[in-house]
C-alpha positions in Angstrom: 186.9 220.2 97.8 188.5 217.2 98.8 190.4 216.8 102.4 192.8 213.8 102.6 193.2 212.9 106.4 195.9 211.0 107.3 196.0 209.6 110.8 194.8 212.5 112.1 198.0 214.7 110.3 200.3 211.8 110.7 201.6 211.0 107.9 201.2 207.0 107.5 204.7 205.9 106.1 202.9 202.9 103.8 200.6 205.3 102.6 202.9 208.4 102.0 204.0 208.0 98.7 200.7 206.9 96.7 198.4 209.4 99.2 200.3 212.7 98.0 200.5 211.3 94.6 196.8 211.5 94.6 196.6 214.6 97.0 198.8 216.5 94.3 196.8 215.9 91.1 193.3 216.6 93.1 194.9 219.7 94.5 195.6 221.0 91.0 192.1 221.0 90.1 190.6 222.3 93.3 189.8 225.8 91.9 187.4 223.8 89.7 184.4 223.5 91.0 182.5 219.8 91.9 179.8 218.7 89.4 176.7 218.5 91.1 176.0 214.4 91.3 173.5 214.1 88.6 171.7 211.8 86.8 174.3 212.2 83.9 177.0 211.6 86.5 180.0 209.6 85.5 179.8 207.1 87.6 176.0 206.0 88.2 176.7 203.1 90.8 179.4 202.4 93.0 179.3 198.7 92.5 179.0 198.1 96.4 176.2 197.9 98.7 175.5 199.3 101.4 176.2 197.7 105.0 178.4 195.0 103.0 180.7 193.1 105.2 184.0 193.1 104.3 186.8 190.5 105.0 189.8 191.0 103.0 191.0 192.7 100.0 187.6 192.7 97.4 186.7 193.7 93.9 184.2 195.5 92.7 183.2 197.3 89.4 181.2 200.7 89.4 178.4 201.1 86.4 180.0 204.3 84.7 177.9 206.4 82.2 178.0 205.3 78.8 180.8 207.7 77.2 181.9 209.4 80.4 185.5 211.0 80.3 187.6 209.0 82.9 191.1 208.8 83.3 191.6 207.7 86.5 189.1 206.5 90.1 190.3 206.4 93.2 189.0 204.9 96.2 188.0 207.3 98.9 188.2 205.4 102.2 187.2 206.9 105.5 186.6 206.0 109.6 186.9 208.7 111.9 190.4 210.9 111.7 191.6 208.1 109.1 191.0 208.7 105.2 193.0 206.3 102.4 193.1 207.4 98.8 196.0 204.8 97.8 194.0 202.8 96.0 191.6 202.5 92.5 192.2 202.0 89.0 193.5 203.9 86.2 192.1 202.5 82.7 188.7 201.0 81.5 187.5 198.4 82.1 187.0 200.0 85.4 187.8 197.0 88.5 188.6 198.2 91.7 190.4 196.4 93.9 190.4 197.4 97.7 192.1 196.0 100.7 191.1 197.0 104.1 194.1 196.4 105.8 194.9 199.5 107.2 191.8 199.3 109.2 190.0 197.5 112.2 186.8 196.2 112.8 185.0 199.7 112.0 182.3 201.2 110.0 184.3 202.4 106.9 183.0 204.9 104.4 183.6 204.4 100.7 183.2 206.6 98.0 184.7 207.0 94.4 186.5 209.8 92.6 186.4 210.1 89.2 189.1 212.2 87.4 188.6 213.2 83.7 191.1 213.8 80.9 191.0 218.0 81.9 191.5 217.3 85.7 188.4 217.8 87.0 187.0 215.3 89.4 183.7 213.9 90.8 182.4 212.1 93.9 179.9 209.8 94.4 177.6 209.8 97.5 179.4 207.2 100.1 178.6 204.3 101.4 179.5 202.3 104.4 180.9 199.1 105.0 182.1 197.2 108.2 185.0 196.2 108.0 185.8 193.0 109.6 189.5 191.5 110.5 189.5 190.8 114.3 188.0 187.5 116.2 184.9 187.9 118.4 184.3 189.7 121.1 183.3 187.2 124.2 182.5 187.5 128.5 182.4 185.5 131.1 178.6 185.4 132.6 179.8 183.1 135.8 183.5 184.3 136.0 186.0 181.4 137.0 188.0 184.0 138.7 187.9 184.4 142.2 190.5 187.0 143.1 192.4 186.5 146.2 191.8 182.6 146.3 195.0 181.4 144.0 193.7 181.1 140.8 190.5 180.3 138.9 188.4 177.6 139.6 186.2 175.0 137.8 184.5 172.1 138.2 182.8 169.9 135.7 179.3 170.0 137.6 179.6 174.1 136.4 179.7 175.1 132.5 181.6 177.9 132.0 179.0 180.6 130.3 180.0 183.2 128.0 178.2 185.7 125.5 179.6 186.6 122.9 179.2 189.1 119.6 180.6 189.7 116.3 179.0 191.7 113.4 180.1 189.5 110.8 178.4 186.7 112.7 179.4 184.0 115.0 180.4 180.6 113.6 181.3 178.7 116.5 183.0 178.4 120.1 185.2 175.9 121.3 186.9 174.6 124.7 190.3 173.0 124.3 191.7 171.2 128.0 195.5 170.7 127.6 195.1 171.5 123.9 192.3 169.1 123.5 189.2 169.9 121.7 186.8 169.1 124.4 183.5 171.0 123.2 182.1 172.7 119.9 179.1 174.6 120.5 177.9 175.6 116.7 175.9 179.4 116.6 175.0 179.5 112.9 176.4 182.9 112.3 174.6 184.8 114.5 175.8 188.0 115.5 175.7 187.2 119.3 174.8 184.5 121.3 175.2 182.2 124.6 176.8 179.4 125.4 177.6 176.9 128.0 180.9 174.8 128.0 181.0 172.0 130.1 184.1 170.7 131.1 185.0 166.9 130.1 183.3 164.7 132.9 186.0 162.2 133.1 188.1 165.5 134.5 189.6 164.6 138.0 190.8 167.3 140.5 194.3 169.4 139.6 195.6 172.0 137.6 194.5 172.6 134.2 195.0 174.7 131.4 192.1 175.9 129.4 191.4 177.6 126.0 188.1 179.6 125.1 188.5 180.1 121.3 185.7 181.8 119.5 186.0 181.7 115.1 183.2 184.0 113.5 181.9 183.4 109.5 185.3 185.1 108.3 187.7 182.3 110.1 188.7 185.1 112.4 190.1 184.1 115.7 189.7 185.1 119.5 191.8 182.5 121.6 192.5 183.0 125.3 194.4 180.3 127.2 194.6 180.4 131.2 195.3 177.9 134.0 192.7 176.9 136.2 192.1 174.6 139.7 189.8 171.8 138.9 187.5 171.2 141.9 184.4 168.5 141.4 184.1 167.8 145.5 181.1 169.1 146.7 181.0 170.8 150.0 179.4 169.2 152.9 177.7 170.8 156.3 175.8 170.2 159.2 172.9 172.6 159.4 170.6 174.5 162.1 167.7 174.7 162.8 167.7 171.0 163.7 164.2 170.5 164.6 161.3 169.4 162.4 158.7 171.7 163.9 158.6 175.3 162.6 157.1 178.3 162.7 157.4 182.2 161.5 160.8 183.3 160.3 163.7 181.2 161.3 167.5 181.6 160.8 169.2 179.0 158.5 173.2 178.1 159.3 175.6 175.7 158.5 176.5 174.6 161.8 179.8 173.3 160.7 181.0 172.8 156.9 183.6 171.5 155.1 185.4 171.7 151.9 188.7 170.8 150.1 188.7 174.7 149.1 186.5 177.5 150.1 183.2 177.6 150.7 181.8 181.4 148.5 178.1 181.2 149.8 175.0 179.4 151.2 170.7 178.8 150.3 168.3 178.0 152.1 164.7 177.4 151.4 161.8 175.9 151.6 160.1 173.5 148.7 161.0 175.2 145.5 162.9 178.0 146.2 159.8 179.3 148.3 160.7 181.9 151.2 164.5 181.7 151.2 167.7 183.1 149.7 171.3 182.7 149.5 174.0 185.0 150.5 178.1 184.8 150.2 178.4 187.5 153.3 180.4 185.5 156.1 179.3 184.1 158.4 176.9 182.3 156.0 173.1 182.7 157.1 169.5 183.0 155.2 166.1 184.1 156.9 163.6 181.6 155.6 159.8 182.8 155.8 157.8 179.8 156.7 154.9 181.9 156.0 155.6 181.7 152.3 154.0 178.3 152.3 150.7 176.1 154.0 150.8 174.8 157.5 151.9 171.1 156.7 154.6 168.8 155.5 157.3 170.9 153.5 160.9 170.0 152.5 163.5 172.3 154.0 167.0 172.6 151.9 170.2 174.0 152.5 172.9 174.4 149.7 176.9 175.1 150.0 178.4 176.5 146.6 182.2 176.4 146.7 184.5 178.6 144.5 184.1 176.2 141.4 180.7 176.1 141.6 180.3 172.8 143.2 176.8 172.5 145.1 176.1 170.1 148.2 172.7 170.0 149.0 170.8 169.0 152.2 167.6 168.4 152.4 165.3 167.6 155.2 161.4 167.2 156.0 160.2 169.5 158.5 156.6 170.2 159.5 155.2 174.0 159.1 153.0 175.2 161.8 152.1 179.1 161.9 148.6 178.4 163.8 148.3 179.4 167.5 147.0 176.5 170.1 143.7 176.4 171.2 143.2 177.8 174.8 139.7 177.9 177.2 139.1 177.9 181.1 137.3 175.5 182.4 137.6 175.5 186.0 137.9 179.3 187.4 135.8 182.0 189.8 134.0 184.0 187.8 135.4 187.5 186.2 135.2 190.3 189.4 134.5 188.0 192.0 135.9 188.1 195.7 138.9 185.2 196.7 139.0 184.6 200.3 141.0 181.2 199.8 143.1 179.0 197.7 141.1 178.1 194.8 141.7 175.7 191.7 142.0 176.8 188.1 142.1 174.2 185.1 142.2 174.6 181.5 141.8 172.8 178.4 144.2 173.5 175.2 145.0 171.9 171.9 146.9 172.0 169.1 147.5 169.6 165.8 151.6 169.1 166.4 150.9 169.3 170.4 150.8 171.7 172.9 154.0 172.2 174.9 153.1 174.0 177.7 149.9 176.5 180.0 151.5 179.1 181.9 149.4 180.7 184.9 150.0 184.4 184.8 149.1 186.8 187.5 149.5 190.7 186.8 151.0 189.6 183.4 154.2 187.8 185.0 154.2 183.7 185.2 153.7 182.2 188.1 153.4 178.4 187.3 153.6 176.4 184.3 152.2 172.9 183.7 153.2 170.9 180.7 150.5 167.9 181.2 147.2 168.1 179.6 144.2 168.7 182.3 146.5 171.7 182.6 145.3 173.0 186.2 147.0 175.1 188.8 146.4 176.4 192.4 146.0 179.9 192.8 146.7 181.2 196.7 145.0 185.3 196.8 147.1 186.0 199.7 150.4 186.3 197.5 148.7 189.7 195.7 147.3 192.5 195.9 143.9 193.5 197.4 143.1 193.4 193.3 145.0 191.4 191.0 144.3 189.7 186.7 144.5 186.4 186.0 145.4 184.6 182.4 146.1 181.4 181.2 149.1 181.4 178.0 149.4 177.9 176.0 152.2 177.1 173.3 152.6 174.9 170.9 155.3 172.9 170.0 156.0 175.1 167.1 156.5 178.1 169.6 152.7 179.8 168.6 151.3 181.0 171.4 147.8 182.0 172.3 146.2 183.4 175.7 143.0 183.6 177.4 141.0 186.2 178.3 142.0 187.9 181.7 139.8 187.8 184.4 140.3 190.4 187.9 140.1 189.3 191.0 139.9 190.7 194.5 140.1 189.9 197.8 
């Protein structure tokens, strides 16, 4: 039995007249059984392949038995609730000529009816075409858009980057400023692909109007136009931590920025991207983990992206020190013993970026602090306890820090 779907019961108004033409005749035969599609089967091929792409209006001849009884074949078209039996061909030589119009870009079943001089009819197995009469299908990988801000933004340091996919196969994409063919990026007919268009360089700051127009092996077309701010000035900041000597995990910030727009987000790290990040959370800061490289010489950078994509960069030598100072007593009563007086204590500590400063610490709190090397100090019994520790901290100029052992004292 044959069902002919029309729009899903709709009848389609183009279609009405030729559709229950066909539905009629097939209707008065359908107490007669199918033939089974065998080998003597009226028509042995089609005449299409399957997976063929498929344009515009095509012709194609089916093999047909050699003295098979046809009087008529009609093209059984088919995607989803949709079925078109308008068209085929109604005398030998048998050349069928099928249009796709009433249909998208959509797989699209074909088969063929044969009709014979009693009535009877036969269908062929089916086979499925895409059908394909619409442009490309393209989207943005860095969006221009930033909602909220007044518009899109671009810049000609940023490319705009789009993928993009069509069955049929890709030809080419192109980027028109004010209607001007500014970049052709050829993909070969590829069914997807990537691409970056780059703005023209000589572009200068303002409004502009751009079209992304995409053209895949048929000639079909996907054009978009919008209007966009041009922005090619860098941002520009002042940054924190100022100092060349550091150590552990540090905060990176933009002590004060500037830009003609907004600034969207911030990056900060060491060498080549090594123990940093980026964020666009406000107010802009990164952790940078110094630990990610050697003790040593390093570069330090910090980037500004604005909403077109413009990056100023900042970069700065700083000197990487994670290793705690060298610490030993030199001068001190021994561990246990008895104070009766005022007694010296001196110590020796080094470090290779310098040692800041030796605190004295008695009971764990500081009592003195000397930031001269032949680091000594005074220590008067009388101010503690009948029994009291004693410890000697150093620190770098980094901010390590390393102590000695205690000693205990009594008096």
């Amino acid at each position: 039995m044959i069902v002919v779907i029309i729009d899903g019961g709709q009848v389609n108004r183009r279609l009405a007249a030729a559709t229950t033409a066909v539905s009629a005749a097939l209707a008065a035969t359908m107490c007669v059984p199918s033939p089974a599609r065998a080998a003597d089967a009226p028509i042995i091929d089609i005449g299409i392949a399957e997976g063929a792409i498929v344009n515009g209006p095509i012709v194609f001849r089916p093999t047909v038995a050699d003295g098979a009884d046809i009087t008529a074949i009609h093209i059984n078209a088919v995607a989803g609730t949709f079925g078109d039996l308008s068209q085929g061909d109604y005398a030998a030589p048998w050349e069928l000529h099928w249009d796709p119009l009433n249909f998208g870009d959509q797989d699209v079943t074909l088969s063929l009816i044969a009709v014979d001089s009693a009535g009877n009819w036969t269908e062929t197995d089916p086979v499925t075409v895409y059908v394909d009469r619409w442009g490309p299908t393209y989207r943005f990988e860095n969006y221009p858009a930033e909602p909220g801000w007044g518009g899109w933004y671009v810049s000609v340091r940023q490319p705009l980057r789009i993928s993009a996919t069509d069955r049929a196969g890709l030809n080419r994409v192109e980027l028109l400023q004010n209607g001007r063919l500014v970049r052709t990026v050829d993909l070969g007919n590829k069914t997807a692909g990537k691409v970056a268009l780059a703005l023209d360089p000589a572009t200068k700051n303002g409004v502009v109007t751009l079209t992304i127009r995409l053209v895949d092996r048929f000639g079909n077309v996907t054009s978009n136009d919008f209007t966009a701010t041009v922005d090619i000035t860098p941002p520009t900041g002042v940054f924190r931590p100022s100092g060349t000597l550091l150590r552990g995990t540090f905060t990176a910030w933009p002590y004060d920025l500037h830009d003609n727009v907004y600034v969207r987000s911030m990056a900060s790290y060491l060498d080549d991207h090594k123990g940093g990040g980026a964020t666009d959370r406000s107010p802009l800061s990164v952790r940078v983990n110094s630990r990610a490289v050697k003790d040593g010489k390093h570069t330090l950078s910090f980037e500004l992206t604005d909403l077109a994509g413009n990056t100023g960069v900042v970069r700065r030598t700083v000197y990487i020190d994670n290793t705690v100072p060298s610490i030993a007593v030199t001068k001190a009563p021994k561990n246990k013993a008895k104070l009766t007086k005022k007694v010296t204590l001196k110590a020796k500590a080094s470090d290779k970026y310098g040692v800041a400063k030796v605190q004295l610490l008695v009971n764990g709190k500081v009592v003195a602090t000397d930031v001269k090397a032949g680091y000594q100090f005074t220590l008067n019994p009388k101010k503690y306890g009948k029994k009291f520790t004693v410890q000697m901290r150093a620190y770098d100029k980094a901010g390590n820090v390393r102590s000695s052992a205690k000693r205990t004292y009594r008096r």
